[in-house]
C-alpha positions as a printed NumPy array, in Angstrom:
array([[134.22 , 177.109, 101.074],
       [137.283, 179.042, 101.907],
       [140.289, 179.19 ,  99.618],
       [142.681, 176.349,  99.42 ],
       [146.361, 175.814,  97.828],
       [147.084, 174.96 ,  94.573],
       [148.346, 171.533,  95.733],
       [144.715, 171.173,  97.619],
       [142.396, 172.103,  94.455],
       [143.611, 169.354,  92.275],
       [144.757, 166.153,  94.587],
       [146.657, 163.613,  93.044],
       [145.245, 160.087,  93.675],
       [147.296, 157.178,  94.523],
       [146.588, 153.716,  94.309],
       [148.055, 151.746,  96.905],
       [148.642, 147.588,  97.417],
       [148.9  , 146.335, 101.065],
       [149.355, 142.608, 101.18 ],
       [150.401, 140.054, 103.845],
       [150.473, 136.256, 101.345],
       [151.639, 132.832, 101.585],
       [154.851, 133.917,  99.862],
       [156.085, 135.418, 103.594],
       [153.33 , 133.695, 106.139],
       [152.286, 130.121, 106.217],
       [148.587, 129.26 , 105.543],
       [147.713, 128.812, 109.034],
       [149.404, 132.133, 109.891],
       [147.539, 133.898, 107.539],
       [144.332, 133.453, 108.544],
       [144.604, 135.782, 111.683],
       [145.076, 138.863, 109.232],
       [141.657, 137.639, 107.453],
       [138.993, 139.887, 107.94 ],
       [135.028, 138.537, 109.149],
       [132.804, 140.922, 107.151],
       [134.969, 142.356, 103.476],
       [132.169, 145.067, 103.198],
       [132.472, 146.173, 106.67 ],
       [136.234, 146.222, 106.522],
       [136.304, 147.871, 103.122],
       [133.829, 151.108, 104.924],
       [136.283, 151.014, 107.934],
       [139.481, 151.293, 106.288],
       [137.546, 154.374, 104.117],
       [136.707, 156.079, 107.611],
       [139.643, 155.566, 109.595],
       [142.77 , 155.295, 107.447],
       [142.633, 158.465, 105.201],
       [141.437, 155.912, 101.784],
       [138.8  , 157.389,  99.492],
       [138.409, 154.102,  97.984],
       [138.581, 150.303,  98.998],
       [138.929, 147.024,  97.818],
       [139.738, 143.989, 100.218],
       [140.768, 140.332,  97.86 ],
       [141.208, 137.572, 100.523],
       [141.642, 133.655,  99.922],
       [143.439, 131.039, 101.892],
       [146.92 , 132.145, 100.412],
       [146.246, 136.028, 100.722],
       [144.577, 139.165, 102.505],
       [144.862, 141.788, 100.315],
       [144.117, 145.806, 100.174],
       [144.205, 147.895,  97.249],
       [143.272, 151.561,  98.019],
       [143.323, 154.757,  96.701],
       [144.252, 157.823,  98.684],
       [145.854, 161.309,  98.304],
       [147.167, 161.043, 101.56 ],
       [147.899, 157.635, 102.797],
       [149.252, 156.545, 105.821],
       [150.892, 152.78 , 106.147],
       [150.447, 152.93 , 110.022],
       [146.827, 154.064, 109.877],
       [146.346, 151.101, 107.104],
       [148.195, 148.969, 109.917],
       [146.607, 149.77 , 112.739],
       [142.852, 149.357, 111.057],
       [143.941, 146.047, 109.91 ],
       [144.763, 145.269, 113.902],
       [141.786, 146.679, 115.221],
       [139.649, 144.838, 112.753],
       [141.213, 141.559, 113.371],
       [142.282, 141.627, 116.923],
       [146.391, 141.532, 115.79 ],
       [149.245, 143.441, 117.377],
       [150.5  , 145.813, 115.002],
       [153.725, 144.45 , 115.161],
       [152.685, 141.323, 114.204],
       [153.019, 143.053, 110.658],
       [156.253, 143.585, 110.556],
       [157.901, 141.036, 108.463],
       [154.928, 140.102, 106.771],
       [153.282, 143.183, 105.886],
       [154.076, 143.893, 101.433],
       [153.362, 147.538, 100.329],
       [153.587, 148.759,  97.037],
       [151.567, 151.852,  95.069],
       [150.7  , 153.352,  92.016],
       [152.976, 151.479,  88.812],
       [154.016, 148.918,  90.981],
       [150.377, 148.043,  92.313],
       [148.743, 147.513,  88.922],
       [151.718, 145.242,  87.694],
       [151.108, 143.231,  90.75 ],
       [147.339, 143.215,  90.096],
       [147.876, 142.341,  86.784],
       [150.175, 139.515,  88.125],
       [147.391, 138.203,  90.198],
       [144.49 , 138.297,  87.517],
       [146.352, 136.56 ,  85.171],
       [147.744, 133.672,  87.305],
       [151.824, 134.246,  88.25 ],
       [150.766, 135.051,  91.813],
       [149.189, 131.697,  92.799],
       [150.759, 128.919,  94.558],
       [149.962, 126.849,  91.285],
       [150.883, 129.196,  88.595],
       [148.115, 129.955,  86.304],
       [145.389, 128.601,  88.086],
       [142.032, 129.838,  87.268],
       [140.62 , 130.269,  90.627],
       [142.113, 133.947,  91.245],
       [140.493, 135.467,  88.955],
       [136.988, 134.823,  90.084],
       [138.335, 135.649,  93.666],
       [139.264, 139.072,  92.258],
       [135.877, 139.68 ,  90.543],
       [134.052, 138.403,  93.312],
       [136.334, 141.31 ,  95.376],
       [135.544, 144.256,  92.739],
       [131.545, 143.18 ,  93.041],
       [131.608, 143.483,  96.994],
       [133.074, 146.75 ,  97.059],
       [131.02 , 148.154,  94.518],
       [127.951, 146.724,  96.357],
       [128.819, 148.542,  99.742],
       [129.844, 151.479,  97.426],
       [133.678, 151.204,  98.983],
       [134.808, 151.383,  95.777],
       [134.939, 154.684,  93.801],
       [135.976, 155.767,  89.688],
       [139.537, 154.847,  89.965],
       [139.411, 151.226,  91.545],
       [136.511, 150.07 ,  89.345],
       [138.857, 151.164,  86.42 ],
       [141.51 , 149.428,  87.834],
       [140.221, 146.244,  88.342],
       [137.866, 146.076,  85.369],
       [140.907, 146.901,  83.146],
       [143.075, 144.415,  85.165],
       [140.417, 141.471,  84.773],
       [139.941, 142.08 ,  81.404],
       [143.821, 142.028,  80.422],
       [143.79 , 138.562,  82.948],
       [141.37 , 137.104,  80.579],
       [143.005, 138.036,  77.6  ],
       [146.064, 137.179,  78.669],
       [145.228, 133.896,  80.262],
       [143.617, 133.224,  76.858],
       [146.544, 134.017,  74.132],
       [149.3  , 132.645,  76.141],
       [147.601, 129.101,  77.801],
       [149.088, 129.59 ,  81.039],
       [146.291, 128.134,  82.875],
       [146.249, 125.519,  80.3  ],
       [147.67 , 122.12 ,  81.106],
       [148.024, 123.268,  84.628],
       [147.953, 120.901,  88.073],
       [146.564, 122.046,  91.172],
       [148.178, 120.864,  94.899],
       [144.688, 119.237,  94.999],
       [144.789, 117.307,  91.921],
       [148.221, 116.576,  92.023],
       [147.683, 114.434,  95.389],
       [144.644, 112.781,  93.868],
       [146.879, 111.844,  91.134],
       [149.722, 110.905,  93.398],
       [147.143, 108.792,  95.004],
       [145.842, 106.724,  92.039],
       [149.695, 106.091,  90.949],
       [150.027, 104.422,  94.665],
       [147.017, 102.252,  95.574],
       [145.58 , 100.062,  92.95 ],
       [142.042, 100.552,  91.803],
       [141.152, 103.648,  94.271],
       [137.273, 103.444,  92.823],
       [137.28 , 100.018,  94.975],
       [138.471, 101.965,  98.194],
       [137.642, 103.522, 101.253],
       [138.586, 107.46 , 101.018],
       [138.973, 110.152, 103.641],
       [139.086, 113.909, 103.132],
       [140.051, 115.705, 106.538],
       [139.361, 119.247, 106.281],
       [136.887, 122.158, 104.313],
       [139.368, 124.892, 102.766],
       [141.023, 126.27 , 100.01 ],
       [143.334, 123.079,  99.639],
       [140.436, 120.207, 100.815],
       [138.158, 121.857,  97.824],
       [141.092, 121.413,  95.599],
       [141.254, 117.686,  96.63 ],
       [137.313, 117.483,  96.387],
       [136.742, 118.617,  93.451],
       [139.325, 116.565,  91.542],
       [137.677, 113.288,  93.521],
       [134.505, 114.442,  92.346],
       [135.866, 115.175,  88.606],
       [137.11 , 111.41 ,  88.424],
       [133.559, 109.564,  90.359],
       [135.231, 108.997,  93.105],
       [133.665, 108.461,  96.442],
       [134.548, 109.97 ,  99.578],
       [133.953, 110.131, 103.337],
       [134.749, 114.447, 104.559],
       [135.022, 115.478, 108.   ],
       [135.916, 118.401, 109.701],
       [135.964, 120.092, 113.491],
       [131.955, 120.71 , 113.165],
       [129.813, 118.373, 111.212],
       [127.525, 121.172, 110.232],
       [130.631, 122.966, 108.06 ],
       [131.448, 118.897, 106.273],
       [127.84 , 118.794, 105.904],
       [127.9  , 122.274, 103.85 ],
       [131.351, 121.442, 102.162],
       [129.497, 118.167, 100.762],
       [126.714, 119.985,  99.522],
       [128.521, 121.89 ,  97.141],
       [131.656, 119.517,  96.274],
       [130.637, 116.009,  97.332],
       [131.524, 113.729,  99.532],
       [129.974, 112.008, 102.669],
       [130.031, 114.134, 105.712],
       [131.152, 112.107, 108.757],
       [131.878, 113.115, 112.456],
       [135.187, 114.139, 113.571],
       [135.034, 111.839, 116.589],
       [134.889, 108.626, 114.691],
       [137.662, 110.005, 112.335],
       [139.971, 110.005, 115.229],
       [138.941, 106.187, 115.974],
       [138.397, 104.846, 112.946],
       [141.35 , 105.623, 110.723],
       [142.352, 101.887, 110.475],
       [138.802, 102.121, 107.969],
       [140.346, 104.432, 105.102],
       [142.947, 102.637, 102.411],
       [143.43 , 106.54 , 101.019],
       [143.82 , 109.757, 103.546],
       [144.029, 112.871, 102.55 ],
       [144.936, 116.067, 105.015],
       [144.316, 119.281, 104.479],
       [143.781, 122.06 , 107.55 ],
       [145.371, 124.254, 109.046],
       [145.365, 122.391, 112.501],
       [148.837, 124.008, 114.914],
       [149.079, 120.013, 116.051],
       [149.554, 116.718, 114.761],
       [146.083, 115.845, 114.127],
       [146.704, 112.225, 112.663],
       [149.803, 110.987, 115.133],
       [151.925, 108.19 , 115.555],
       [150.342, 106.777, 118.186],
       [146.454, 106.852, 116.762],
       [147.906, 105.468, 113.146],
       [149.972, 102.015, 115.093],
       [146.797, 101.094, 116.878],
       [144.467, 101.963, 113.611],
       [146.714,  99.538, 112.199],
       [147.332,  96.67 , 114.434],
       [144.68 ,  94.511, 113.031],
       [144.294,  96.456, 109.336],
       [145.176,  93.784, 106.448],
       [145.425,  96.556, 103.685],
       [147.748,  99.413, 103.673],
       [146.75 , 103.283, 103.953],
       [148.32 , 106.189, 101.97 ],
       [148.122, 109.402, 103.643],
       [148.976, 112.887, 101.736],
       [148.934, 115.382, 104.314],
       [148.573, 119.155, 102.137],
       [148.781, 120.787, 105.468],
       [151.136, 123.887, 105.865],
       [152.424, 122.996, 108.559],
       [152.326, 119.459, 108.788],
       [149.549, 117.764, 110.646],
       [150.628, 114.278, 110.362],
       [153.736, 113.16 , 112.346],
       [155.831, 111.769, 110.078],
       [157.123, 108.892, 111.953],
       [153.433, 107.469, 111.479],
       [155.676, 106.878, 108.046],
       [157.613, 103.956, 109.91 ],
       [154.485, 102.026, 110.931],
       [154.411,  99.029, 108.247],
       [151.82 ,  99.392, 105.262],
       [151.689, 102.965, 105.742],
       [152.675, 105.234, 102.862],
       [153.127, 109.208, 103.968],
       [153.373, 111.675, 101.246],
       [153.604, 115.986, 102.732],
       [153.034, 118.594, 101.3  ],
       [156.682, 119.599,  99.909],
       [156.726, 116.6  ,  98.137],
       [153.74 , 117.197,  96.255],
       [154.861, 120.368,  95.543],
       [158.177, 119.249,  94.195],
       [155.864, 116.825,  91.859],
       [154.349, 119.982,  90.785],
       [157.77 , 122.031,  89.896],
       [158.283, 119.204,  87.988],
       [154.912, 119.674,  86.161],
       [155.575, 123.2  ,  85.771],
       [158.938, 122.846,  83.561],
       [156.911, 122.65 ,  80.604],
       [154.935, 126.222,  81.431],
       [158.077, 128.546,  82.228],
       [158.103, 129.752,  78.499],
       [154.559, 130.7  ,  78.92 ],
       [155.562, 132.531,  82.534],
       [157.545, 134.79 ,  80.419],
       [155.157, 135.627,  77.647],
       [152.593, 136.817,  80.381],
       [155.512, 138.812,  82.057],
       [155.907, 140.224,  78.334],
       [152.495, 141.333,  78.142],
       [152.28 , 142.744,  81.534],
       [155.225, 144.946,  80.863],
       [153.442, 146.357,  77.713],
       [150.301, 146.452,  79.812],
       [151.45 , 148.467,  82.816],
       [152.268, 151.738,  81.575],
       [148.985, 152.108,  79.518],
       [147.224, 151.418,  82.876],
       [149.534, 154.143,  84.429],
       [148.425, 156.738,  81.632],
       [144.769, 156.259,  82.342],
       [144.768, 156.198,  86.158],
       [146.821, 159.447,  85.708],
       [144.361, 160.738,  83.295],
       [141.166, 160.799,  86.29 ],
       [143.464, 163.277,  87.93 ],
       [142.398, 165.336,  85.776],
       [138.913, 164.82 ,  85.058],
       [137.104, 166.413,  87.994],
       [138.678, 170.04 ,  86.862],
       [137.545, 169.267,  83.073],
       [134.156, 168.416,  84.421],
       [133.594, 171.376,  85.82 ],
       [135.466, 173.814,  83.635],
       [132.658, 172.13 ,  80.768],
       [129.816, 172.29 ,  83.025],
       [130.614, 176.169,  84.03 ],
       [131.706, 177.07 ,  80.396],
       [127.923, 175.35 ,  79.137],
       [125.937, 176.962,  81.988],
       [127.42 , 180.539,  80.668],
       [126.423, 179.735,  77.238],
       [122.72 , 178.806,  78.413],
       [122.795, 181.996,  80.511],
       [124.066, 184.566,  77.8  ],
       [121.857, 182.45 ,  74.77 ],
       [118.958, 183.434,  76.858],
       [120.087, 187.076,  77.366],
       [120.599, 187.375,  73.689],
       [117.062, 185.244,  72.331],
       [115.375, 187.555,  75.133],
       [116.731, 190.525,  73.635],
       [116.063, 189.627,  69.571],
       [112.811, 188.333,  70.512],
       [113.218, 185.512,  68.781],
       [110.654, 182.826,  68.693],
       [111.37 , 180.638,  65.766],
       [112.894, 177.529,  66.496],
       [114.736, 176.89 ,  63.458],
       [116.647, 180.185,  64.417],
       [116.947, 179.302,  67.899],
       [118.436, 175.921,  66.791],
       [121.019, 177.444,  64.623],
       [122.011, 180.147,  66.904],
       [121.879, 177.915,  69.579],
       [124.088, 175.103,  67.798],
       [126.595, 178.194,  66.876],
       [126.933, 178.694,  70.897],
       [127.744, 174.983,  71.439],
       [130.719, 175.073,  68.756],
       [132.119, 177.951,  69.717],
       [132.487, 177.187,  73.563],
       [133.432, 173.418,  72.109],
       [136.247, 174.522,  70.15 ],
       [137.402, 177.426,  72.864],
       [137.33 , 174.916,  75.746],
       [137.877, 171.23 ,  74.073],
       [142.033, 171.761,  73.013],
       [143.149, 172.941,  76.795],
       [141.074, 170.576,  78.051],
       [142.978, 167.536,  76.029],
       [146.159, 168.888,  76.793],
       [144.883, 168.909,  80.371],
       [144.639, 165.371,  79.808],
       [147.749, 164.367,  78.465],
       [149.813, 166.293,  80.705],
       [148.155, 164.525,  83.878],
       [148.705, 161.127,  81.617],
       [152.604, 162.297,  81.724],
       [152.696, 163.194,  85.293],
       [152.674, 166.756,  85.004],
       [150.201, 168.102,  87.723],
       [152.055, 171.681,  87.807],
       [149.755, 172.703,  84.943],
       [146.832, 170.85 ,  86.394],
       [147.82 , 173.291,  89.242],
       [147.452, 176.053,  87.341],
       [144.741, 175.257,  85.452],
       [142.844, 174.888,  88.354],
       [143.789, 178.45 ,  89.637],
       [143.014, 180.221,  86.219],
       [139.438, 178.173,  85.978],
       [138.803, 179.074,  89.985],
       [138.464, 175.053,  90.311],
       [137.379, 174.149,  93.97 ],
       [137.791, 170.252,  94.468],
       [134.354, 169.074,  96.201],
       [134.85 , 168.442,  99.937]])
C-alpha cells in the first residue's frame, strides 16, 4: 500500500443527518421522497454517495438519513435520494434539512425521546427508530459508529421518556378524533362507523376504536390492503366502490389519506343525505383536506378537519410543556457525552493496531529469548511470559489513553502524529 498523508492515515468520521419531515412538506408530499426497499437504499447510498455507514428511519411524517462519512457530499446524498425515488433533485430544495456531527445526535436524541413527533411524546418513534437500527444492521449498512449512536440514543429515549412522563398522559391525532367523536354523536357503540384509509393516521384512529370495542367498517383504494389493515387493527374491510355510494349508511366518518382530491365531496354527501333521518359526523385527518368543506352546509352534517383537531390537541398539550423542557434539559447534558465517545472511535483503529503490533513483538522476541534459555518449564515460562505482558502494558497503555482523550477533545493533530511515529496505515 503506498504511503499516504497524515490527514489520510487517521480519517476523522462524521456523522451526518439528512431529513426532508412534515415540519417543511405535507404528508402527501412526503411520500415521494420515501424509499421502496430501506436495505437496498441503505447499500446504495454506501456505494454511491461517499457514506461508510447507513441508516434510513422513514414513517408517514419523515424520511430520514443518518450517515457517517469522512468525506461527504450533500449533492451526492441528493442525487442518490433522486435516483432511488424517481425525484428531481431540485425538488429538494426547500425541503431538504441537513445537519452533522453535535447537531445530529441532539436531533436523534430529540426523535427517540418524543419532541420530534407531530404529537409530542408519542411512543410510536421509538420503535420506528429501533426497527431502523435492526434493518441496517441486518444488511450490514450499518458499521461501529452508527450502532453506537443509535443504541446510546435509544437507550437515553427510554430513560428519558421514563423519568420525565412525557409520553405520559399524551393524545394522539387518532385518538383525539375518536374522542371528538364520542363528545358529538350520542351512544357511538349503537352506530354505524367508517374508517377511510390504511396509514400512519387511519392506524391511529383504529387502534383507539379498537381500544374502546368499537366496531367499524375500513376501506381503502384496494380491498386486499383494508383486508390486511383489519387483520392487524380491526375493523370490517369493505369495498371502495360502495363507500363512494353508500355514505348516507355511516352516522360517524372518519378520513384519513393522503388522496390530492376531494374524495368525500359536496355533491356525493347532499344526495347520501336526501333521504338519511340521522345525522353524520365526518373528521377528515387528511393533510390536505379530502373532504370539501361546504359538504359542512348540507343539514345534519357535522365536519370537523384536521387543524381543528389539532388545535384540540395544543390545548391538551398545555399541561406537558414543563415536561418539554425537562427532556430538552436532559438532552443538553446528554449531547456532549455522546460527542466525546463518537470522537473517541477516531481513535480506536490506530490503538488497535499499535496493541496488536506491540503484542505480536512481544510473542516474537519471548520466543527468541525461551528458544535461547531453553526453557521448558511452564511455571517459568508463565512468569517470564506474564513479565512481557506488563511491561509492553504499561509502555503502551498511558499514550494510548491520552490518544483517547485527545480525539474525545477534538484534537486529531496528535492522532496525526501518532499515527506517523507508530507507521499506522488506515485499512483500505
Amino acid at each position: 500500500m503506498g504511503k499516504k498523508n497524515a490527514e489520510e492515515m487517521v480519517m476523522k468520521q462524521n456523522i451526518i443527518n439528512a431529513r426532508v419531515t412534515f415540519r417543511k412538506s405535507p404528508i402527501h408530499i412526503l411520500e415521494r421522497f420515501a424509499f421502496k426497499d430501506l436495505s437496498d437504499a441503505c447499500l446504495t447510498f454506501k456505494k454511491y454517495s461517499s457514506v461508510s455507514e447507513c441508516v434510513i428511519i422513514q414513517t408517514c411524517n419523515r424520511i430520514e438519513l443518518f450517515v457517517a462519512s469522512d468525506n461527504h457530499n450533500v449533492e451526492k446524498i441528493k442525487s442518490t435520494w433522486a435516483s432511488l425515488t424517481g425525484l428531481e433533485e431540485n425538488a429538494f430544495r426547500d425541503t431538504l434539512e441537513v445537519c452533522e456531527n453535535k447537531d445530529a445526535y441532539e436531533h436523534l436524541l430529540k426523535l427517540t425521546s418524543g419532541l420530534e413527533s407531530l404529537v409530542v411524546g408519542e411512543e410510536q418513534i421509538i420503535g420506528q427508530v429501533k426497527e431502523s437500527i435492526s434493518v441496517a444492521r441486518q444488511s450490514k449498512a450499518s458499521g461501529k459508529r452508527l450502532n453506537k449512536l443509535f443504541d446510546r440514543s435509544i437507550r437515553i429515549g427510554t430513560r428519558i421518556r421514563n423519568s420525565t412522563g412525557i409520553g405520559r398522559g399524551g393524545i394522539s391525532l387518532g385518538s383525539m378524533a375518536v374522542k371528538l367523536a364520542e363528545e358529538n354523536v350520542d351512544d357511538i357503540k349503537s352506530k354505524h362507523v367508517l374508517l377511510i384509509g390504511t396509514g400512519e393516521a387511519a392506524t391511529m384512529v383504529a387502534k383507539s376504536l379498537k381500544k374502546r370495542g368499537y366496531a367499524f367498517n375500513v376501506t381503502s383504494r384496494t380491498l386486499e390492503r383494508s383486508t390486511g389493515f383489519s387483520q392487524t387493527l380491526g375493523g370490517k374491510p369493505i369495498k371502495f366502490e360502495d363507500v363512494l355510494s353508500g355514505f348516507n349508511n355511516y352516522e360517524v366518518i372518519f378520513v384519513a389519506t393522503t388522496a390530492p382530491y376531494f374524495l368525500v365531496s359536496f355533491d356525493r354527501m347532499k344526495n347520501g343525505m336526501k333521504n338519511k333521518k340521522s345525522g353524520t359526523m365526518i373528521l377528515d385527518l387528511s393533510n390536505p383536506r379530502t373532504v370539501d368543506e361546504k359538504v359542512a352546509t348540507i343539514p345534519g352534517i357535522k365536519l370537523m378537519n384536521i387543524d381543528q383537531i389539532a388545535e384540540m390537541i395544543d390545548k391538551n398539550m398545555k399541561n406537558r410543556r414543563g415536561k418539554i423542557s425537562a427532556v430538552e434539559n436532559i438532552i443538553s447534558e446528554e449531547v456532549p457525552i455522546i460527542e466525546a465517545t463518537m470522537k473517541r472511535l477516531d481513535a480506536e483503529p490506530l490503538v488497535k493496531d499499535v496493541f496488536t503490533n506491540a503484542d505480536s513483538l512481544r510473542i516474537k522476541e519471548l520466543q527468541k529469548a525461551l528458544l535461547m534459555l531453553g526453557e521448558s518449564d511452564k511455571k517459568r515460562i508463565k512468569i517470564i511470559e506474564d513479565l512481557t505482558k506488563a511491561v509492553v502494558e504499561s509502555i503502551v497503555s498511558i499514550p494510548m489513553n491520552n490518544l483517547r482523550k485527545a480525539s474525545e477533545q477534538g484534537n486529531p493533530e496528535l492522532l496525526e502524529i501518532a499515527s506517523k511515529l507508530f507507521n499506522y496505515r488506515k485499512n483500505e
